[in-house]
C-alpha positions as CSV (number, residue, x, y, z in Angstrom):
1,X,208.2,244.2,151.3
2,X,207.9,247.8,151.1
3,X,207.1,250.4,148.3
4,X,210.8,250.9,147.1
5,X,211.6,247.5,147.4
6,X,209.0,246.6,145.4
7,X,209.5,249.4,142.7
8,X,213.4,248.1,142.4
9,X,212.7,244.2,142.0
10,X,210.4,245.5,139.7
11,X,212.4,247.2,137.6
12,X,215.5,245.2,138.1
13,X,212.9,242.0,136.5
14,X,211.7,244.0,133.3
15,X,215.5,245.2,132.8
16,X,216.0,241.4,132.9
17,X,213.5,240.3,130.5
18,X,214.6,243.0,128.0
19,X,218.1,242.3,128.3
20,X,217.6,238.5,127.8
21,X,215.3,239.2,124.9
22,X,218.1,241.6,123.2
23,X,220.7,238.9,123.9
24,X,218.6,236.1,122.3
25,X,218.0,238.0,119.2
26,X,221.9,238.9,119.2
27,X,222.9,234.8,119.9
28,X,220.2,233.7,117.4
29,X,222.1,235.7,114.7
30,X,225.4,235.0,115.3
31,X,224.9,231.3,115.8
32,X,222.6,230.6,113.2
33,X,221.4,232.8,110.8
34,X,220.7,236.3,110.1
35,X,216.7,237.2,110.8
36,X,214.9,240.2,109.6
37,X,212.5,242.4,111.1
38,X,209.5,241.2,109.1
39,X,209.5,237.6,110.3
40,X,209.9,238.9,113.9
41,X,206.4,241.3,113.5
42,X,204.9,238.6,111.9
43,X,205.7,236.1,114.5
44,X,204.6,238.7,117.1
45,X,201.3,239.2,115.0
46,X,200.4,235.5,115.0
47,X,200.5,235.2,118.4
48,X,198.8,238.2,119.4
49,X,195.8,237.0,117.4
50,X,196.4,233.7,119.1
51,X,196.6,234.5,122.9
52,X,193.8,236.6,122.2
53,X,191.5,233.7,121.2
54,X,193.2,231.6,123.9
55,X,192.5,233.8,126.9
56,X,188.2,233.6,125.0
57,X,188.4,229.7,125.4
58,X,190.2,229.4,128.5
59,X,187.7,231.7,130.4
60,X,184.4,229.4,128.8
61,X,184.6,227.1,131.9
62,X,184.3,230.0,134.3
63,X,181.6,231.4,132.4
64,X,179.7,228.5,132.3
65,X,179.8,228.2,136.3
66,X,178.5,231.4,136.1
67,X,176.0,231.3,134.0
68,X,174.9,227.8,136.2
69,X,174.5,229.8,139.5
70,X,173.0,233.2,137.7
71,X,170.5,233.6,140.3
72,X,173.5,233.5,143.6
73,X,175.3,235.4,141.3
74,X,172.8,238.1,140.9
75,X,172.2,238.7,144.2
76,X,175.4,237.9,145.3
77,X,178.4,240.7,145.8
78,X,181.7,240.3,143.9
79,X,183.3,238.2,146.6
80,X,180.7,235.8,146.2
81,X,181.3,235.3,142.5
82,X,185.1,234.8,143.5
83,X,184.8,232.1,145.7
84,X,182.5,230.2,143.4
85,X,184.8,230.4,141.3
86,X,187.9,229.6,143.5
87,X,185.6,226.5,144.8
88,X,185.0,225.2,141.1
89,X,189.0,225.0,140.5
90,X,189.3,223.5,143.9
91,X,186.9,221.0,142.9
92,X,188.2,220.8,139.3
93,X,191.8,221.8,140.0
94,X,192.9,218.9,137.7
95,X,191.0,219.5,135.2
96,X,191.0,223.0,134.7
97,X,195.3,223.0,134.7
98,X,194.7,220.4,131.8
99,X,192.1,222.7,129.9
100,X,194.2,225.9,130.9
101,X,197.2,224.1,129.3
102,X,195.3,222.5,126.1
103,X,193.7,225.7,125.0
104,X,197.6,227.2,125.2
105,X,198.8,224.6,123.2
106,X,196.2,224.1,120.3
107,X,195.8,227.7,119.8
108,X,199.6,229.2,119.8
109,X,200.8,225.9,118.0
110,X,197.8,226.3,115.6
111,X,198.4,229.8,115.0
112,X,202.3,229.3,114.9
113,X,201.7,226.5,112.3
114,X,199.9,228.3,110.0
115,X,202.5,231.3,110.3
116,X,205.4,229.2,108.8
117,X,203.4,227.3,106.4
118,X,204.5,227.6,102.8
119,X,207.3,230.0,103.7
120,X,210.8,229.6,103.0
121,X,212.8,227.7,106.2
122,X,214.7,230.3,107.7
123,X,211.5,232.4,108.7
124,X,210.6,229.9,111.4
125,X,213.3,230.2,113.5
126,X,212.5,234.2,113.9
127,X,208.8,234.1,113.9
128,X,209.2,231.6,116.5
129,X,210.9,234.6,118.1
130,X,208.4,236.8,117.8
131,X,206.0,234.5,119.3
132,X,208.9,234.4,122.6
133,X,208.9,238.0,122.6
134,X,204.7,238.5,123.1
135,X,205.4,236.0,125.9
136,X,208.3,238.3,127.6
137,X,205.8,241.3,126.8
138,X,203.2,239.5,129.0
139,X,205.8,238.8,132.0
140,X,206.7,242.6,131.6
141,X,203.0,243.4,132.0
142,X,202.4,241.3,134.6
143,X,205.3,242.9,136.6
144,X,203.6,246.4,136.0
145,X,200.2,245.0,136.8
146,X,201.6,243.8,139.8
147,X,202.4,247.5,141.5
148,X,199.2,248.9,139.7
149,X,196.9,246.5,141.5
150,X,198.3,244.8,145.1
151,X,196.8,241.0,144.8
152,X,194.7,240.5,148.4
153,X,196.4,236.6,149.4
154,X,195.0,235.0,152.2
155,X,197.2,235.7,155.6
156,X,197.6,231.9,156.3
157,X,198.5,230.8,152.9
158,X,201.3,233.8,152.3
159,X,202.8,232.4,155.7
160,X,202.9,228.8,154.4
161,X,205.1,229.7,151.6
162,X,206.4,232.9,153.1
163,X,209.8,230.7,152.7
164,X,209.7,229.5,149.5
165,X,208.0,232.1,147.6
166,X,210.9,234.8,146.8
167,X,213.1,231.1,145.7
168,X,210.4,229.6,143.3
169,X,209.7,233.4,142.0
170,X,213.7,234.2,141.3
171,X,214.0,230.5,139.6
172,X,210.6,231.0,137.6
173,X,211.6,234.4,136.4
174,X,215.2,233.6,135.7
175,X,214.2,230.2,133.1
176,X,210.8,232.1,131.8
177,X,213.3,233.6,129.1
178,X,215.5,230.6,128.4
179,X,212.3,228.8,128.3
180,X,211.0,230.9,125.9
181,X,213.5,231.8,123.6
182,X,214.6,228.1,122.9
183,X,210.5,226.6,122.7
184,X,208.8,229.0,120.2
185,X,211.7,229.2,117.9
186,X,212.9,225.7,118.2
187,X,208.4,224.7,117.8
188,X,208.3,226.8,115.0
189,X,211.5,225.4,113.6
190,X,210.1,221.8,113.9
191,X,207.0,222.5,112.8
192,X,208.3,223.8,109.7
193,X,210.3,220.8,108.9
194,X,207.2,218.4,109.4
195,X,205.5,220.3,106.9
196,X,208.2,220.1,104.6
197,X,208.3,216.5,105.2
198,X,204.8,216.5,104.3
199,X,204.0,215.5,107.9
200,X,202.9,218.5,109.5
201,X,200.2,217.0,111.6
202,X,202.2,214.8,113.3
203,X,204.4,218.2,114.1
204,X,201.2,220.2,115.7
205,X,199.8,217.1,117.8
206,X,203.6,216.8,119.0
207,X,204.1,220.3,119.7
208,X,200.2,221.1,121.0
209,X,200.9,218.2,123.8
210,X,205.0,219.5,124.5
211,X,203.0,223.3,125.0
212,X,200.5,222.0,127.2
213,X,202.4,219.7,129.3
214,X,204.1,223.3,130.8
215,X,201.4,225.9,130.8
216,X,199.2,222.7,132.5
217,X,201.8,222.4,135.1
218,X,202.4,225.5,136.1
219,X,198.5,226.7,135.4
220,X,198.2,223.5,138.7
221,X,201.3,224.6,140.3
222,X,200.0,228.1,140.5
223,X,196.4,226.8,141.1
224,X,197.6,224.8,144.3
225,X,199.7,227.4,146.0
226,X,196.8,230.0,145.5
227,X,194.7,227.5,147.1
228,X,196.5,226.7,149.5
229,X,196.1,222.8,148.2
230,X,200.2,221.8,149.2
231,X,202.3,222.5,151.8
232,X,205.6,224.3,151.0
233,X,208.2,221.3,150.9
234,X,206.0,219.9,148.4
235,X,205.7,222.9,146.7
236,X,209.7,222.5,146.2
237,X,209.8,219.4,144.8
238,X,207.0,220.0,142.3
239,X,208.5,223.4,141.1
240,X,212.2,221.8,140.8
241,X,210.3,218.7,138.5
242,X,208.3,221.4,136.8
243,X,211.6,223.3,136.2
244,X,213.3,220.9,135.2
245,X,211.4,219.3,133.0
246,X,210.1,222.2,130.7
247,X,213.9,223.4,130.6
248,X,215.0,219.9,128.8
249,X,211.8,220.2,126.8
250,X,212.6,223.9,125.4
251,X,216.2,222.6,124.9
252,X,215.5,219.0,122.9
253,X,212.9,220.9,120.7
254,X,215.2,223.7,120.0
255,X,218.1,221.7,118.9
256,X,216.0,219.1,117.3
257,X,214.3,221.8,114.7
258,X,217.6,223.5,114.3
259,X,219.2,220.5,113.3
260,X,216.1,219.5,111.2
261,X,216.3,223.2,109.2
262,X,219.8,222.5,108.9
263,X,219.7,219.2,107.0
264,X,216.9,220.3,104.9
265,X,218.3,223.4,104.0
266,X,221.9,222.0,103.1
267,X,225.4,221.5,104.6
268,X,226.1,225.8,105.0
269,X,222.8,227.2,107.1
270,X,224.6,229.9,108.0
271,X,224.5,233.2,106.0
């Protein structure tokens, strides 16, 4: 794909994710209830704080590998450190996607937990958007990071999937919103209501394993193709399950801590 081509997918994805993210907030108050700024930030503040300890945990593993081969690493080059660590998630590949996805879970479920707790109801439902919109940020960021700095992939792996790159990229980016927007506010909503039910534990550990099961699938997914650990057809059917699946996830958790706000808060949710 050449410069230009690249520049206008590029911009045609973040106009995308900012439209979707404008429309969300727009649906959200027409359909439910009206949100205010200050829940928004303060859903966006809880989950910067949370990604921020995430991405520390999540990288533990590698440094540990590290840290284990100091001495090739010292004299090694920069090459050499990648492929000991591209050889440790081959080895570990299960593993690691599980870790990758538990850290994800504990700490933006943690974090989002303790950003509704004692607060009125309606709050949840738009910190819960502000956690989506961090998310959307990221994607954005990636996008830019992506034109900054060209990703070297090896020649015989990128002509494995030359076919079925562009369709699990178009799918992946067009659900990453929907995805979003229905998880962290409908998580955030259902956490809420646990705690009001004086059951919030149960609520985390429910939500913790619903956040990990996707970012541990698609952390492997990724992982795999990277690797070059599964041939493209295969890569098809694991992407549609993986699509699939975290799409009826977002959507039962959505609707079930809407409709759990809605009975606790009374007949009329609407404002």
């Amino acid at each position: 794909m050449n410069l230009m081509a690249q520049l206008m997918t590029a911009l045609l994805t973040i106009a995308y994710l900012i439209a979707s993210s404008v429309i969300a907030y727009v649906m959200l108050n027409r359909f439910t209830w009206c949100g205010r700024a200050s829940w928004v930030l303060m859903g966006i503040g809880f989950m910067v704080l949370a990604l921020t300890l995430q991405v520390i945990a999540q990288e533990v593993p590698i440094l540990i590998v590290v840290l284990i081969h100091i001495k090739e690493v010292l004299i090694g080059s920069a090459s050499s450190i990648i492929d000991l660590v591209l050889d440790f998630v081959k080895s570990n590949i299960y593993l690691v996607a599980i870790y990758m996805g538990l850290m994800a879970g504990v700490f933006q479920e943690v974090f989002k937990y303790l950003a509704v707790r004692d607060r009125e109801l309606k709050p949840a439902l738009y910190i819960g958007y502000g956690f989506a919109l961090v998310d959307i940020a990221f994607a954005i960021a990636s996008v830019v990071m992506s034109l900054l700095i060209p990703v070297s992939v090896n020649l015989d792996i990128q002509y494995q999937y030359i076919a079925v790159a562009p369709i699990i990229s178009l799918v992946g980016l067009a659900i990453q919103p929907v995805v979003s927007f229905l998880f962290h506010p409908g998580s955030s909503m259902l956490l809420r209501a646990y705690q009001f039910m004086n059951k919030g534990l149960r609520g985390l550990i429910l939500m913790i394993l619903a956040h990990a099961y996707m970012d541990s699938f698609v952390e492997y997914l990724d992982s795999a193709i990277v690797l070059g650990l599964i041939n493209s057809s295969l890569v098809i059917f694991i992407s549609t399950i993986y699509f699939i699946t975290v799409i009826i996830i977002a959507i039962l958790i959505f609707i079930g801590g809407f409709r759990a706000l809605s009975i606790l808060m009374g007949p009329k949710p609407h404002n």
